[in-house]
N, C-alpha and C positions, 0 to 999 in steps of 0.2 A: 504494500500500500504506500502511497504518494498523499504528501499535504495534500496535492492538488485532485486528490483523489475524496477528500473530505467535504461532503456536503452540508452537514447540518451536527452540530454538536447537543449531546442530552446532556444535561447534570442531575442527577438526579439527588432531591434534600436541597432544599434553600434557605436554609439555613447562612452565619455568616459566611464559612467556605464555600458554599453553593454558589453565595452571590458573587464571590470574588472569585472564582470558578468562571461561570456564565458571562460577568463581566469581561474576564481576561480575555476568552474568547473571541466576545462582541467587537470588544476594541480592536482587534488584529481579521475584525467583518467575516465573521463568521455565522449568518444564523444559530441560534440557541433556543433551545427549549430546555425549560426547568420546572421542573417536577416537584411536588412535594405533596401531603397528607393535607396539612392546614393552606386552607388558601391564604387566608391569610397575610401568611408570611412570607407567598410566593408574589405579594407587589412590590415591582418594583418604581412605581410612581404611585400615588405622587409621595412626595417626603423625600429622607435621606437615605443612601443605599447604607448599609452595612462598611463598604470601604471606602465611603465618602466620594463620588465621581462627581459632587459639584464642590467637593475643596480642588480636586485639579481643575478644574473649570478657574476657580478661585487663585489658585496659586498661578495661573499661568502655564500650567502644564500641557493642558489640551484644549483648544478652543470648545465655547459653550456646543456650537453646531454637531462636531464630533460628540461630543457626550450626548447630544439628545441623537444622533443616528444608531449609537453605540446601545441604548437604552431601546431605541425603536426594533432592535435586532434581538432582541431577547421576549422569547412566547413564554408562558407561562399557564401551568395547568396542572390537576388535582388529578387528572386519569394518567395512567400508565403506558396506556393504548396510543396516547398521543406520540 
């Protein structure tokens, strides 16, 4: 298998390593899906993520536009089947 062989990344548990999981991915434009029991916990808007991707918005690190594509590229879902 080849990176460019990779279509679609699962995490499954979104929990804080989930998000910073599902994040890492997004950021380097990977579609994501992230799973978990409680929906809950599987938003990632609105509010603050787990590893903070509007302190690097904040710090200068990645422009705002990137964080909200990065954030638009992550599904989230309570079925397993997804």
């Amino acid at each position: 298998m080849r990176l460019e062989d990779i279509k679609r990344i699962g995490v499954v548990g979104a929990g804080t390593m989930g998000h910073g999981i599902a994040i890492s991915f997004a950021l380097w434009g990977y579609p994501v899906i992230m799973r978990d029991l409680n929906e809950e916990i599987t938003r990632t808007e609105p509010g603050p993520d787990p590893i903070q991707l509007g302190a690097f918005v904040e710090e200068e690190v990645i422009p705002r536009r990137q964080a909200e594509q990065t954030l638009a590229r992550i599904q989230t879902t309570t079925d397993l089947a997804a």
